[in-house]
C-alpha positions as CSV (number, residue, x, y, z in Angstrom):
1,X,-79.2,-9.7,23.6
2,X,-76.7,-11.7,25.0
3,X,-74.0,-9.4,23.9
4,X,-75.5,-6.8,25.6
5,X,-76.0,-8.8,28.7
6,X,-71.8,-9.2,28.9
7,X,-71.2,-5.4,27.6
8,X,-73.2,-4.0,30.9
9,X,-71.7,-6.8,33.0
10,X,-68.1,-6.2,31.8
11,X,-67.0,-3.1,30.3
12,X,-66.8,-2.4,26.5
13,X,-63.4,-2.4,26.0
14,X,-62.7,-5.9,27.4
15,X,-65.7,-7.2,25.2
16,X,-64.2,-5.1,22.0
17,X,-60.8,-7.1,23.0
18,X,-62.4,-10.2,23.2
19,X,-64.3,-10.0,19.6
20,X,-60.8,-8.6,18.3
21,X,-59.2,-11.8,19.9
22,X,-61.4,-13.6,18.4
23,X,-61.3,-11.9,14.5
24,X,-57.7,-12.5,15.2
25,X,-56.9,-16.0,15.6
26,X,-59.8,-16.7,12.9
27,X,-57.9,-14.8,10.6
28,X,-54.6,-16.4,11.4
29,X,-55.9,-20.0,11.2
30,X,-57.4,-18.9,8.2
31,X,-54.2,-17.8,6.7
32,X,-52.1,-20.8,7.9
33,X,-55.2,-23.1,5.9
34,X,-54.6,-21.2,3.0
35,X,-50.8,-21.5,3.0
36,X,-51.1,-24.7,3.8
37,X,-53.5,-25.6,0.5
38,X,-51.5,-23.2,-1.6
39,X,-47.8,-25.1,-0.1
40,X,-49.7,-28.7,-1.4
41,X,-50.5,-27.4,-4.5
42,X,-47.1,-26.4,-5.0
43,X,-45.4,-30.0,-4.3
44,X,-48.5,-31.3,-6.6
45,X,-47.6,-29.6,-9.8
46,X,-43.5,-30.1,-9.3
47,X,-44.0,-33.9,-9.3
């Protein structure tokens, strides 16, 4: 509902570049987490 509320008060592409903003910088902290874990790991095992 609210969704659609902000899709008639905006138009659709600048609420399908917000939620793609969004997805984005999810997936990118998501990513630097991971790299980070897998980067820990690493230093764990060589000592």
């Amino acid at each position: 509902m609210l969704a659609g509320a902000i899709a008639t008060e905006w138009n659709y592409e600048v609420m399908f570049h917000v939620c793609a903003g969004i997805f984005l910088v999810t997936l990118a902290v998501y990513c630097a987490r991971l790299f980070a874990h897998n980067r820990g790991r690493r230093e764990w095992l060589a000592d």
